[in-house]
VOPAGU-2260 file (C-alpha; in pm, 1 decimal, decimal comma):
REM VOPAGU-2260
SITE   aa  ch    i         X         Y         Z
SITE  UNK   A    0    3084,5   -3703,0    7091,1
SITE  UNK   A    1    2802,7   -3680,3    7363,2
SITE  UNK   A    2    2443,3   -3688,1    7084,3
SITE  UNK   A    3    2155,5   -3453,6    7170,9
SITE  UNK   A    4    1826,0   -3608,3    7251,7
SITE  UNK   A    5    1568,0   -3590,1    7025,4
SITE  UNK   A    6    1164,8   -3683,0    7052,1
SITE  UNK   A    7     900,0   -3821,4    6780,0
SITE  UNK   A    8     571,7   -3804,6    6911,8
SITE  UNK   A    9     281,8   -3974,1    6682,4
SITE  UNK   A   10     -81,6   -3878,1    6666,7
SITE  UNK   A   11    -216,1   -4179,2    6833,8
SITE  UNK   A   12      29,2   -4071,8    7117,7
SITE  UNK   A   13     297,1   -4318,3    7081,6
SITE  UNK   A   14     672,9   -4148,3    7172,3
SITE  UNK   A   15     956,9   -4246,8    7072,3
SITE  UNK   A   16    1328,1   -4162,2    7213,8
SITE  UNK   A   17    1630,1   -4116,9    6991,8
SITE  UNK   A   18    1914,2   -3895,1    6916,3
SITE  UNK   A   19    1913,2   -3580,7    6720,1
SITE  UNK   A   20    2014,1   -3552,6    6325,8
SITE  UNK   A   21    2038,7   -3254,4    6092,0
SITE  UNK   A   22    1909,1   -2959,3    6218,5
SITE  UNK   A   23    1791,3   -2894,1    6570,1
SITE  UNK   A   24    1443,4   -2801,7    6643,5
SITE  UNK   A   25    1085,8   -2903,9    6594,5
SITE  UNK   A   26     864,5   -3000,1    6287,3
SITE  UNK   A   27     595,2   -3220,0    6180,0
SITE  UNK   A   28     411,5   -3346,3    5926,1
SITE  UNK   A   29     263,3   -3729,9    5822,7
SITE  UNK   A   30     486,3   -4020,4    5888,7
SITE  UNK   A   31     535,6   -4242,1    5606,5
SITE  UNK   A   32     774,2   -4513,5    5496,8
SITE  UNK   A   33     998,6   -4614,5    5236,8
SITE  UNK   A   34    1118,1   -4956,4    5168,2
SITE  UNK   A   35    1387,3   -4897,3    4948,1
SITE  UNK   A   36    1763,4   -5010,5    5018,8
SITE  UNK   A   37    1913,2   -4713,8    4845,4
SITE  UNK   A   38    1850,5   -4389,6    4717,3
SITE  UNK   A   39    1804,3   -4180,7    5014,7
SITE  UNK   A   40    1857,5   -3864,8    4895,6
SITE  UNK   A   41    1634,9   -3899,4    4605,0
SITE  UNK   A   42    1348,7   -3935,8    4837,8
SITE  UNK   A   43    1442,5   -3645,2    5028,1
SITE  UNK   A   44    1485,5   -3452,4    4713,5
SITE  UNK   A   45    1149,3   -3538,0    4511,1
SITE  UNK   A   46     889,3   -3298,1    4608,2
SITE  UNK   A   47     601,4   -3561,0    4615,8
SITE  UNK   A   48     689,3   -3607,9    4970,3
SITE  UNK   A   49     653,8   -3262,9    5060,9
SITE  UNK   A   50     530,2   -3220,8    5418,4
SITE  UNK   A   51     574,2   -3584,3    5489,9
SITE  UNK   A   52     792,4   -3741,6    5750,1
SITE  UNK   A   53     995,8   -4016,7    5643,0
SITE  UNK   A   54    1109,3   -4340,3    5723,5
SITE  UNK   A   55    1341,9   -4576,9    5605,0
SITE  UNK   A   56    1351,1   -4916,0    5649,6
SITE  UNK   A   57    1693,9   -5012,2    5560,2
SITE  UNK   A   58    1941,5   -4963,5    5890,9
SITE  UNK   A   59    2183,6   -4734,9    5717,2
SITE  UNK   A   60    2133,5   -4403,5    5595,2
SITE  UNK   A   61    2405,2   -4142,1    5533,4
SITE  UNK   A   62    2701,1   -4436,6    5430,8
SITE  UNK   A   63    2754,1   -4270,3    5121,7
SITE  UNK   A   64    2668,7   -3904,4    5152,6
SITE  UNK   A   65    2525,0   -3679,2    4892,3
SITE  UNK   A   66    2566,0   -3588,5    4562,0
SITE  UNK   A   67    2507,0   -3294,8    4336,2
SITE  UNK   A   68    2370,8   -3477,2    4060,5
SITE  UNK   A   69    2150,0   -3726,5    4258,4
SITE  UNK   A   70    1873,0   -3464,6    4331,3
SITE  UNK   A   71    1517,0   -3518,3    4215,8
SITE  UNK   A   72    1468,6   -3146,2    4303,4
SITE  UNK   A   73    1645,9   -2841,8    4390,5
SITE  UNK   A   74    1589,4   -2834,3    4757,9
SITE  UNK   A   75    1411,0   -3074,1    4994,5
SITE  UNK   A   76    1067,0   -3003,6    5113,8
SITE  UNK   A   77    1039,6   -3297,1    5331,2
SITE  UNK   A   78     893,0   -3235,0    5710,3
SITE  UNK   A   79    1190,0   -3463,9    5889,7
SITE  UNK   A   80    1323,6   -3810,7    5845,5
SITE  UNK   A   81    1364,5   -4118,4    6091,3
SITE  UNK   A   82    1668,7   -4370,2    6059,0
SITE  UNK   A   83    1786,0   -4630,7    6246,2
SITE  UNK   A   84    2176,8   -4618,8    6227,9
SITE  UNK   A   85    2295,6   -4291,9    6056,7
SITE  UNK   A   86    2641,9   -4228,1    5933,0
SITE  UNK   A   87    2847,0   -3934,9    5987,5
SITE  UNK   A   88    3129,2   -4078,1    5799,6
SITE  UNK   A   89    3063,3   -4151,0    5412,4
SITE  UNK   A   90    3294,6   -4366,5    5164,4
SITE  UNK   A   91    3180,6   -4278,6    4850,1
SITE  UNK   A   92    3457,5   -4083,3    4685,6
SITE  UNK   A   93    3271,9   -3876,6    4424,0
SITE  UNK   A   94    3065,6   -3739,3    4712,5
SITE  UNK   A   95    3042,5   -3340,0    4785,2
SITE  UNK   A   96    2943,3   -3393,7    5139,9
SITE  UNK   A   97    2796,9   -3552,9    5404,9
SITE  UNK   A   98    2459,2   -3606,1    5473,6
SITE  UNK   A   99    2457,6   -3471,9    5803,9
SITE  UNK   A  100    2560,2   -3126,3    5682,5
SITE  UNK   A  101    2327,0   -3128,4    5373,8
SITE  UNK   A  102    2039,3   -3173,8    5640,5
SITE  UNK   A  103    2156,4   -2865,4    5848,3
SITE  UNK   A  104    2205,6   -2653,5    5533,4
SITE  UNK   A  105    1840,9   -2728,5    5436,8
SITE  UNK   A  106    1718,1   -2682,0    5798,4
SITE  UNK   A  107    1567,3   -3053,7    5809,2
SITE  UNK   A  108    1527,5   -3223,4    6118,8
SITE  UNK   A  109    1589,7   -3601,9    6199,7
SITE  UNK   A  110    1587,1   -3834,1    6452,1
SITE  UNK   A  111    1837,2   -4186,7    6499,8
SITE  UNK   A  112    1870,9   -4446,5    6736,3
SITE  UNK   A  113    1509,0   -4596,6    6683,3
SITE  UNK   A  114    1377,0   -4913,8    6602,5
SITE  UNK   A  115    1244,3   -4873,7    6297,3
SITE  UNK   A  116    1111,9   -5190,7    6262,1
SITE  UNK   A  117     912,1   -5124,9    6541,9
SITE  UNK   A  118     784,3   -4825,8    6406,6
SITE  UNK   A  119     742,0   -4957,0    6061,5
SITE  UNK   A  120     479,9   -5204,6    6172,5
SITE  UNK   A  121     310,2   -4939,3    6389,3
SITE  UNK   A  122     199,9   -4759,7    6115,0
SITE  UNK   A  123     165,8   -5041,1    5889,2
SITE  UNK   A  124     -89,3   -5184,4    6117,0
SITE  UNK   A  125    -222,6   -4861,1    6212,2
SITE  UNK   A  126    -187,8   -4611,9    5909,3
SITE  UNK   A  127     -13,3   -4343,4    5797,4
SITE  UNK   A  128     -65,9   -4052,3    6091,7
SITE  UNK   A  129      78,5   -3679,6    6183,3
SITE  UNK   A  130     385,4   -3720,8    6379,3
SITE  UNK   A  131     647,3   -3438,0    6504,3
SITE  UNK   A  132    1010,2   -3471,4    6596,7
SITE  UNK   A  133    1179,8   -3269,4    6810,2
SITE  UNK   A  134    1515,0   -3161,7    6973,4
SITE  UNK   A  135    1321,0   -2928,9    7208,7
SITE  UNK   A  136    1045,1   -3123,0    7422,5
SITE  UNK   A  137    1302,5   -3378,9    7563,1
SITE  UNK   A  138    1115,9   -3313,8    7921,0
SITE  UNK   A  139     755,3   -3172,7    7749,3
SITE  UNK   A  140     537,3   -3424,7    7596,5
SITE  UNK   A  141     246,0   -3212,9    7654,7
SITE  UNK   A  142     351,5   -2895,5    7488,2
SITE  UNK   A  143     499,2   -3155,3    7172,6
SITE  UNK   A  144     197,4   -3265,2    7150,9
SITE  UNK   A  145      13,1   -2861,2    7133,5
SITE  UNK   A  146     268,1   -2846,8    6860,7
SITE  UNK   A  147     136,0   -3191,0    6667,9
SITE  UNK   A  148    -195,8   -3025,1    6671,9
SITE  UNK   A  149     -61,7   -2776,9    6467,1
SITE  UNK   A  150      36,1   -3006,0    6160,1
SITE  UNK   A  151    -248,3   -3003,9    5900,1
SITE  UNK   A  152    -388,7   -3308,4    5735,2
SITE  UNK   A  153    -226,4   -3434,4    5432,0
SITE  UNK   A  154    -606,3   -3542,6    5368,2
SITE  UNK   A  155    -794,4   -3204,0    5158,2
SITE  UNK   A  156    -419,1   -3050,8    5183,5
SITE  UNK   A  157    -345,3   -2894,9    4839,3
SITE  UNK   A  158      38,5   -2848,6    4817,7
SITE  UNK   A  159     159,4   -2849,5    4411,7
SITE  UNK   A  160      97,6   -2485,6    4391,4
SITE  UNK   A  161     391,1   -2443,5    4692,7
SITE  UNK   A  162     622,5   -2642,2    4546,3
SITE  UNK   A  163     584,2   -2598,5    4163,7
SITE  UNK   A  164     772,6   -2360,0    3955,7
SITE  UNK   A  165     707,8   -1976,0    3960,8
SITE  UNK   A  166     839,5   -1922,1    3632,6
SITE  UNK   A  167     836,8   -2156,6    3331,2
SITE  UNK   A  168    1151,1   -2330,4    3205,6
SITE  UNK   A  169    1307,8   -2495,3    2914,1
SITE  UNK   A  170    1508,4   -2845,3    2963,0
SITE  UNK   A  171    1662,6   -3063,4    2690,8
SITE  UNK   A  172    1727,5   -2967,9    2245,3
SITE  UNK   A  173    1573,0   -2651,6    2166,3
SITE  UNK   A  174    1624,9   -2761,1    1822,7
SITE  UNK   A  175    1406,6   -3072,0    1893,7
SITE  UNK   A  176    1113,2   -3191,5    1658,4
SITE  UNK   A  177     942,5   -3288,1    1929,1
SITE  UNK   A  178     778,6   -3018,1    2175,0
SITE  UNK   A  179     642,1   -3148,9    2502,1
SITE  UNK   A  180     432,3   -2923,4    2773,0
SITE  UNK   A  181     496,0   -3034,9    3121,2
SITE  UNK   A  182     286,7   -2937,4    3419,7
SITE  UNK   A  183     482,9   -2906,7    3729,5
SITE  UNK   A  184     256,6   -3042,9    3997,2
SITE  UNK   A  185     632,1   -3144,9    4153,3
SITE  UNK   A  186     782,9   -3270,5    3881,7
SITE  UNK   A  187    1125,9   -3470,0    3958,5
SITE  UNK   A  188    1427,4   -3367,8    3723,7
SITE  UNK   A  189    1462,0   -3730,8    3644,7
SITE  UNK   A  190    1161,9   -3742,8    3434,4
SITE  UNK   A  191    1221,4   -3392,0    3241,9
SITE  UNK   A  192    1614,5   -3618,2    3162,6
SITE  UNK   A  193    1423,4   -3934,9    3068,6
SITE  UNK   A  194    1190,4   -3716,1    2863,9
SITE  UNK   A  195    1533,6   -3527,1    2738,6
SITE  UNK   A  196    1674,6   -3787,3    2644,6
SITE  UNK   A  197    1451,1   -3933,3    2384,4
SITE  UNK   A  198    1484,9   -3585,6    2226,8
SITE  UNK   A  199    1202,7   -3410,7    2394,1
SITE  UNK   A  200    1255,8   -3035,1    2437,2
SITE  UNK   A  201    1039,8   -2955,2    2752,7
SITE  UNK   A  202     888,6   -2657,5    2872,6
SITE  UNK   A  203     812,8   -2628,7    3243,9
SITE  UNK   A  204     468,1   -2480,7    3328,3
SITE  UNK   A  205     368,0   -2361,5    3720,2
SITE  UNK   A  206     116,0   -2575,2    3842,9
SITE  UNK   A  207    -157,2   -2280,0    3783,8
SITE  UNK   A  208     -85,7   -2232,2    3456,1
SITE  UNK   A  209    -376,1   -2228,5    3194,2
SITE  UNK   A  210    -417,0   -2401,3    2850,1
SITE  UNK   A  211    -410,5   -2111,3    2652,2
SITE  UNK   A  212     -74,5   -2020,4    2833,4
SITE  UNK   A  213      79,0   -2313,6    2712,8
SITE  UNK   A  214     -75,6   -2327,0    2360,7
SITE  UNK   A  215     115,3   -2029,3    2320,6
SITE  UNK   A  216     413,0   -2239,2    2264,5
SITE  UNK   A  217     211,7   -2476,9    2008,8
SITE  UNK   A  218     342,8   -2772,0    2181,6
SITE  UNK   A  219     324,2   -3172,7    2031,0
SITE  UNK   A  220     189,2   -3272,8    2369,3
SITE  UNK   A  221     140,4   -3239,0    2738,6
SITE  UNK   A  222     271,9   -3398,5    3050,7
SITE  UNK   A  223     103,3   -3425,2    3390,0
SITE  UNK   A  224     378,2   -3446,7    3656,8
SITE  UNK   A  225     377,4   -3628,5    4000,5
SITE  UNK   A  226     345,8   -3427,7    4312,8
SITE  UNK   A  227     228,4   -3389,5    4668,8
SITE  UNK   A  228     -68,6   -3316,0    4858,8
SITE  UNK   A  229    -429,5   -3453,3    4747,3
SITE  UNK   A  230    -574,3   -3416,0    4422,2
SITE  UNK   A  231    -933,6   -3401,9    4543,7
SITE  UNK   A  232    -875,6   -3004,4    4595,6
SITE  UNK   A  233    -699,6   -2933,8    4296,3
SITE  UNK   A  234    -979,4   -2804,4    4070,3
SITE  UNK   A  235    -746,1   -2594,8    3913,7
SITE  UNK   A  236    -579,5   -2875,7    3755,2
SITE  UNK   A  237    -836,7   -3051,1    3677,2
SITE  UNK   A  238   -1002,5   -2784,1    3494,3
SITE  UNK   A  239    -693,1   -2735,4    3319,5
SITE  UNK   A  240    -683,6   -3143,4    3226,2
SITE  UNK   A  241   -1001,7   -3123,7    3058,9
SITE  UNK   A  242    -903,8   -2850,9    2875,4
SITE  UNK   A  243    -622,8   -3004,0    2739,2
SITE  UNK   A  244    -802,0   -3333,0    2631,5
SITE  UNK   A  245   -1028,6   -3166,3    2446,2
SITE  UNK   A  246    -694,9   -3033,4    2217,6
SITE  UNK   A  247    -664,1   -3392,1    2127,0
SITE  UNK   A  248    -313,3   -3366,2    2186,0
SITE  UNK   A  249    -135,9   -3654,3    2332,5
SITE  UNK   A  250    -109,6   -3673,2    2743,2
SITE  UNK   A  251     119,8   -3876,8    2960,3
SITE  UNK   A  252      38,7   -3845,7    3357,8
SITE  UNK   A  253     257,3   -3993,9    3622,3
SITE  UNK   A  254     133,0   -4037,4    4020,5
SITE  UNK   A  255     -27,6   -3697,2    4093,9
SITE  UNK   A  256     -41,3   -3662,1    3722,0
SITE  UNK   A  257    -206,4   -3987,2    3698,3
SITE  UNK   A  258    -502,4   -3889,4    3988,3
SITE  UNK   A  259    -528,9   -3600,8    3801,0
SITE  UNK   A  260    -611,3   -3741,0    3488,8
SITE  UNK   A  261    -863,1   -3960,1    3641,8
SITE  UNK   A  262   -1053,9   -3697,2    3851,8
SITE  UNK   A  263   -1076,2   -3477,4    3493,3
SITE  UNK   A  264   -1257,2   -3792,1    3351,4
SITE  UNK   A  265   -1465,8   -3789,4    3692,1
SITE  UNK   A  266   -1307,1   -4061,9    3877,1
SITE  UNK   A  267   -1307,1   -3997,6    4233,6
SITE  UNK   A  268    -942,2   -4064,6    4448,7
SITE  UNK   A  269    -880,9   -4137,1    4785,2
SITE  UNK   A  270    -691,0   -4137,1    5058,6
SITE  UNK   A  271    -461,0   -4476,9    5116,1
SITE  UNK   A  272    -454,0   -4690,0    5443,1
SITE  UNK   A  273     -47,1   -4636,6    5444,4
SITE  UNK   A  274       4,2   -4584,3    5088,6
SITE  UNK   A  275     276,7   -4710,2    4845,9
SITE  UNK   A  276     650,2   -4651,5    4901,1
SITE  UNK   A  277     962,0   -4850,9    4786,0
SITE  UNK   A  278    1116,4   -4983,5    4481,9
SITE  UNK   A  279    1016,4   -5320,6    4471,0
SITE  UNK   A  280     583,8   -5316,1    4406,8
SITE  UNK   A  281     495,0   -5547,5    4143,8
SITE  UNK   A  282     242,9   -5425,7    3900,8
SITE  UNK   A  283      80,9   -5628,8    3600,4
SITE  UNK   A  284      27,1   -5476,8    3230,2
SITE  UNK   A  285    -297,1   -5598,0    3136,2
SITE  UNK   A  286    -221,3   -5585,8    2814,6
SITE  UNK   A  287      44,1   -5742,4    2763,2
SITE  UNK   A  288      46,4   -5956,2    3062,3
SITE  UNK   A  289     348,9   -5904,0    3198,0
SITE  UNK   A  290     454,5   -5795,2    3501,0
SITE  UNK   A  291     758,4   -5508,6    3604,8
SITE  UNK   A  292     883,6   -5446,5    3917,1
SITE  UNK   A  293     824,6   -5074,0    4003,0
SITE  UNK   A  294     918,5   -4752,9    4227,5
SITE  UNK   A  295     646,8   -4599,6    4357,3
SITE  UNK   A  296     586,5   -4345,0    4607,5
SITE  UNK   A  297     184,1   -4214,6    4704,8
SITE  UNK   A  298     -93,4   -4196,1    4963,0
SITE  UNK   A  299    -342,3   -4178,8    4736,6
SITE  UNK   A  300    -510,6   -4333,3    4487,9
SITE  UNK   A  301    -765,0   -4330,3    4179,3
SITE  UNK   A  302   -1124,8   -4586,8    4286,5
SITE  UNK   A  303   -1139,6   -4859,4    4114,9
SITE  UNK   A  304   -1515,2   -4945,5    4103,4
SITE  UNK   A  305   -1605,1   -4536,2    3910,4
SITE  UNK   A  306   -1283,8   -4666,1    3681,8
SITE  UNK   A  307   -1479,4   -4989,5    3561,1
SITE  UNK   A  308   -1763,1   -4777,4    3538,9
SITE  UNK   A  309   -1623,4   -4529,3    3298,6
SITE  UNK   A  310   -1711,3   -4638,1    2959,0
SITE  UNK   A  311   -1416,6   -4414,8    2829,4
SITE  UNK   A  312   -1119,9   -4525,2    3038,0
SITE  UNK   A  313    -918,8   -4894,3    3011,1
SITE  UNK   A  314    -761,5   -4977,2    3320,2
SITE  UNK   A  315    -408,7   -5094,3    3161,4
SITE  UNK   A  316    -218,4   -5165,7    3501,5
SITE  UNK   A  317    -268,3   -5321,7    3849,2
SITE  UNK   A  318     -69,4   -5336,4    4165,7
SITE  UNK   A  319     -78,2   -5714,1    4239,5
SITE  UNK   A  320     -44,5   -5669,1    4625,2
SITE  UNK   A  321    -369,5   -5548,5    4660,8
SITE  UNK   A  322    -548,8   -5458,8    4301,2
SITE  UNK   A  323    -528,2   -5124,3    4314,1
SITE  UNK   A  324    -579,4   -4926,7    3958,6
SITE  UNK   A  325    -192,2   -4835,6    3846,4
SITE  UNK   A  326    -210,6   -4737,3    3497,2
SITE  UNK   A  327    -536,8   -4610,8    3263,9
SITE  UNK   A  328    -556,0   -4499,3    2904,4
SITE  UNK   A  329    -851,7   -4321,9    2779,4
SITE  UNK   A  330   -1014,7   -4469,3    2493,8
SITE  UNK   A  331   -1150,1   -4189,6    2306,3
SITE  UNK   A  332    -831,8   -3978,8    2360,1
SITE  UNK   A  333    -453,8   -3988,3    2326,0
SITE  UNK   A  334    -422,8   -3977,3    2695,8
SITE  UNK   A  335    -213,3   -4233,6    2954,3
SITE  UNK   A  336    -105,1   -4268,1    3257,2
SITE  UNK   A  337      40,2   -4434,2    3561,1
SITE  UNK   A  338      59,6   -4472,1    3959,6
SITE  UNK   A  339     439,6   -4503,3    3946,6
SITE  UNK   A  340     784,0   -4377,6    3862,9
SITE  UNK   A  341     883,4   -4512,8    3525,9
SITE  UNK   A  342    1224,8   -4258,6    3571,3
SITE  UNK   A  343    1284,5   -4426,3    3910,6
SITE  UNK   A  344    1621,4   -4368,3    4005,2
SITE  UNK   A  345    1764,7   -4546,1    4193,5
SITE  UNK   A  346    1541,5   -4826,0    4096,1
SITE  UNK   A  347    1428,0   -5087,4    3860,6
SITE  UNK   A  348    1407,6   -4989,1    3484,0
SITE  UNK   A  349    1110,4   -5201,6    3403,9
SITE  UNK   A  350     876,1   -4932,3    3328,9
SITE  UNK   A  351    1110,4   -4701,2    3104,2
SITE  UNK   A  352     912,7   -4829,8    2780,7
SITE  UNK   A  353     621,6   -4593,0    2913,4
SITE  UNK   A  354     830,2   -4277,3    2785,3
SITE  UNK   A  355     868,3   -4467,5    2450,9
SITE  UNK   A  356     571,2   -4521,1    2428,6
SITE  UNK   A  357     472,7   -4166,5    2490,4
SITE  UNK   A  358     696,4   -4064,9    2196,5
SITE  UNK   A  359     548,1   -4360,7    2012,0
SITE  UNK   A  360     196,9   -4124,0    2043,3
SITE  UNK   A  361     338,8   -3849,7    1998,4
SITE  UNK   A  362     459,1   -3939,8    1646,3
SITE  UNK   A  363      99,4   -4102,5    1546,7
SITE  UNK   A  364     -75,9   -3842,1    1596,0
């Protein structure tokens, strides 16, 4: 089988040559990569990389197709993915398809036949960056690269509002003791099960909605959901954060959810060199002092010097690569939360205690 050609042009004008996977045709977005050795179709399924290009730096993607149940979302959002080896042929036996066909259906285009590696410590040295791949340019760098110019910035791009749900939802016991508000910012179905599963009957809010919209349901608490885009524009929820602290209900945040927390308590965020991506980032509990291994996924990130600053905010977690705030409880309110993916799956289980000890709060208070 003769491949077609495919293109991925970067901002800072490097080009790279490959073959074509999933759909054909041309799309962009900001490259990014992801260290993990499994779960590819989580990552193209969880909505916090909406817009995003990814990369993945193990050699084999596609080996063991897709599955209905391993979906973090209902459809992925992602702007295109870049593999080294990809597999047409899959030998899991539970699988419903290939992956090949799953990115067609859901009009995503890739490109394979890179070196990753290569590219990998391009943007590791040089930052996360637009990029656009293409089945269409082969012969056209310069009209790719008119196209590239029209991918916005992930930096002041507000995207929760796209991707969160129109209508709310119910997951988990109706009959449940325990009520729990979630804001969908993005929220990946894995969290709403983990939540589930300790007998928390959710209801799904959109991103927009307001606090007297939820108190409508007299819920025990609130949850502030990972997502994509940059929480410096999203006044909204912000607005909506403060309004919910001043309940004095409990509040659990998670990535987006956890930025969001902080900017409603006026800690400023910012944009990451290359961000945090994989399943293997150590972080430290600072209050217990010891460490987990964690999944994480983000470009952006709460500032640790107005953090210190805050006299009503405990920094309770830190990434031990580089220091960076992961984890903050507010000391004057039953509010939490973290950089991370305690419901990481596939990944390490480490952090799971985090939803305990949400229910833990829950029941205090």
């Amino acid at each position: 089988m003769i491949k077609q050609k495919a293109t991925l042009l970067l901002a800072d004008g490097t080009v790279f040559h490959g073959s074509l996977i999933g759909n054909p045709g041309t799309n962009g977005g900001e490259i990014c990569f992801n260290t993990g050795m499994t779960g590819y179709q989580e990552i193209y399924t969880d909505p916090s990389y909406t817009g995003q290009i990814i990369v993945t730096t193990t050699s084999h993607i596609g080996n063991y197709g897709v599955i209905d149940e391993e979906v973090e979302s209902d459809h992925p959002t992602i702007g295109g993915i870049v593999v080294n080896t990809f597999s047409d042929v899959y030998s899991r036996l539970d699988a419903s398809g290939s992956l090949q066909d799953y990115l067609v259906k859901n009009g995503i285009t890739g490109i394979a036949d890179i070196d990753t590696r290569q590219l990998v410590r391009h943007l590791r040295s040089k930052g996360a960056m637009n990029a656009i791949i293409s089945s269409e340019f082969e012969d056209n760098l310069e009209g790719l690269q008119a196209e590239l110019e029209k991918v916005p910035n992930m930096d002041g791009l507000e995207l929760s509002s796209t991707v969160s749900t129109q209508e709310p939802y119910y997951f988990g016991d109706e009959n449940s003791s325990i009520k729990v508000a979630c804001m969908d910012f993005g929220i990946k179905k894995n969290i709403l099960r983990s939540l589930a599963d300790r007998g928390v009957y959710c209801k799904v809010f959109p991103a927009k909605a307001t606090l007297s919209e939820m108190e409508e349901w007299a819920p025990n608490a609130y949850f502030l959901s990972n997502g994509p885009g940059d929480p410096a524009v999203m006044e909204y929820a912000v607005k909506t954060t403060k309004d919910i602290l001043e309940t004095g209900k409990p509040v659990f945040g998670i990535c987006l959810g956890h930025q969001i927390l902080a900017e409603s308590c006026g800690i400023s965020t910012y944009k990451m060199h290359h961000g945090h991506r994989g399943l293997n980032h150590p972080i430290k509990n600072v209050l217990t002092g010891k460490s987990e291994i964690t999944s994480q996924n983000h470009g952006f990130n709460i500032t640790r010097e107005d953090t210190e600053k805050n006299p009503d905010v405990e920094i309770t977690h830190v990434h031990l690569n580089d220091n960076t705030v992961a984890g903050i409880r507010l000391k004057n309110k039953p509010a939490f939360s973290v950089q991370y993916h305690p419901e990481s799956s596939p990944g390490p289980h480490d952090s799971r205690y985090l939803f305990d000890d949400f229910i833990s709060l829950i029941n205090k208070n």
